[in-house]
C-alpha positions as CSV (number, residue, x, y, z in Angstrom):
1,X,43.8,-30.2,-6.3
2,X,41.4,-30.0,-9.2
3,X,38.8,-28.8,-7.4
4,X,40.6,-26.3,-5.1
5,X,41.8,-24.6,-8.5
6,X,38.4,-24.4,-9.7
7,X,37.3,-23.1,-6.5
8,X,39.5,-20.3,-6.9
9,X,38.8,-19.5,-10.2
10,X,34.9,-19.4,-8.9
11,X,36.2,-16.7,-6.1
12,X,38.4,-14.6,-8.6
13,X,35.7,-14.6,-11.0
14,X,32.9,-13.7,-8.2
15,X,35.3,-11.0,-7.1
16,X,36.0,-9.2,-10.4
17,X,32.1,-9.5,-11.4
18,X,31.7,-7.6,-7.7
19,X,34.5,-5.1,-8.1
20,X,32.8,-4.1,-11.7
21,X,29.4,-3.7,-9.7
22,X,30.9,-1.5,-6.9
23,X,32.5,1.0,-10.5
24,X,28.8,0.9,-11.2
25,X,27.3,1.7,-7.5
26,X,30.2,4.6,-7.8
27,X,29.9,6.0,-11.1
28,X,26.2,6.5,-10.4
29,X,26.6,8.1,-7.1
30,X,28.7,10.8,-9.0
31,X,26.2,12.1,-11.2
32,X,24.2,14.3,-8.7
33,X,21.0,13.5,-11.5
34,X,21.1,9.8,-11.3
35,X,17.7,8.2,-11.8
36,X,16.9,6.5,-8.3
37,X,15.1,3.4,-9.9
38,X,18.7,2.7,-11.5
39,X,20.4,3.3,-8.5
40,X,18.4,0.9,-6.8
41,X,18.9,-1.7,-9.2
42,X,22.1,-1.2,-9.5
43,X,22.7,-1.5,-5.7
44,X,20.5,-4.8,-6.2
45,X,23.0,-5.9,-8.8
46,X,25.8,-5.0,-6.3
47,X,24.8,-7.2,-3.2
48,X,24.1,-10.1,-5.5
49,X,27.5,-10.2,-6.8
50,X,28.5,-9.6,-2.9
51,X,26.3,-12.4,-1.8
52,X,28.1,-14.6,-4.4
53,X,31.3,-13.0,-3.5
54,X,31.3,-14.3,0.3
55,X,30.3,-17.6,-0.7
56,X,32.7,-18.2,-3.4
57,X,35.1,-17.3,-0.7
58,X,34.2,-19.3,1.7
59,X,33.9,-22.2,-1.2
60,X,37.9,-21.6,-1.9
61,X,38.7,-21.3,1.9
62,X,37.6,-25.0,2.9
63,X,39.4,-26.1,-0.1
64,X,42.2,-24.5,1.8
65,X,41.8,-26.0,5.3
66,X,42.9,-29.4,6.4
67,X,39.9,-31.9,5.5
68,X,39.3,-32.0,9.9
69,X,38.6,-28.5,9.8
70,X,35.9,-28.6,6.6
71,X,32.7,-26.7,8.6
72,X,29.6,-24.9,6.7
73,X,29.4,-21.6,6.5
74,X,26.1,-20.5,9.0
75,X,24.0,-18.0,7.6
76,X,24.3,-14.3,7.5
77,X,23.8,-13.2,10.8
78,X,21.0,-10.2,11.8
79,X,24.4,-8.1,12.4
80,X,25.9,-8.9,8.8
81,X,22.7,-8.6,7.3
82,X,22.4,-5.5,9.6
83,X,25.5,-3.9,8.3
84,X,24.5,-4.2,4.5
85,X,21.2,-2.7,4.9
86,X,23.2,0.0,6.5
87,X,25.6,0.9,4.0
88,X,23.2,0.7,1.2
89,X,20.9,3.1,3.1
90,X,23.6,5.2,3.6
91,X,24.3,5.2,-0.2
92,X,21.1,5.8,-0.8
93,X,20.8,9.0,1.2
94,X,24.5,10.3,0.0
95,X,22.9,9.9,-3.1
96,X,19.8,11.8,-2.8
97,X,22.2,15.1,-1.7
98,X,22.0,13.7,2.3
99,X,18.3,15.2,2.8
100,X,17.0,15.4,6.1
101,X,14.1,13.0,7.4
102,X,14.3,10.5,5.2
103,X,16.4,7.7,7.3
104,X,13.3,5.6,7.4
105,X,12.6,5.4,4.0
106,X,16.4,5.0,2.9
107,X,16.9,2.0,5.4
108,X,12.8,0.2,3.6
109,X,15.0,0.8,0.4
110,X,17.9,-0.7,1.7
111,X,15.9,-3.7,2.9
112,X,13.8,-4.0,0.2
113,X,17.6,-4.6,-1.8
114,X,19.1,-7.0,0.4
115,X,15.9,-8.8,0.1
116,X,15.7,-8.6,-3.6
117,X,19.2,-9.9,-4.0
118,X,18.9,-13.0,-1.6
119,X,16.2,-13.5,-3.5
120,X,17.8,-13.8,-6.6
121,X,21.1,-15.5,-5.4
């Protein structure tokens, strides 16, 4: 059981570090002169505490599941990793005053922070 508690001290921990991250991503979004290299490494920061997030979660759920049922997480899929790429973009470009024409270079961004923080994780 000793385990299982630390397990979910891990996840509560990983989820408060990630809810302060997402205060961050938010209060920067807000100021309409926000500097983009510290958005960007703020949004870095973010899906690096996400990243932990999901797997301190899915740490505390097998601790949670009869011992038959124990399986490894598989990898983020194209689709998950799709999906964040999208909704950092899409910060991104909120952020910049929604401009026209730059979805390409939004989405590079976005990629270039997923990247970053799997990198780091």
């Amino acid at each position: 059981m000793k385990r299982a508690q630390q397990a979910e001290l891990a996840y509560r921990k990983a989820f408060e570090e990630f809810s302060e991250r997402v205060q961050q991503v938010q209060a920067l979004t807000a100021l309409r002169s926000a500097d983009p290299r510290q958005l960007d490494a703020a949004l870095v920061e973010l899906e690096k505490a996400h990243v932990l997030y999901i797997a301190r979660r899915d740490e505390w759920v097998q601790h949670l599941l009869p011992s038959g049922d124990q399986r490894p997480r598989p990898a983020r899929s194209q689709h998950e990793h799709d999906d964040c790429v999208r909704a950092i973009a899409e910060v991104l470009w909120e952020s910049a005053g929604r401009p026209e024409g730059t979805s390409l270079e939004d989405w590079r961004r976005a990629e270039e922070i997923v990247r970053q923080a799997a990198t780091a994780a």
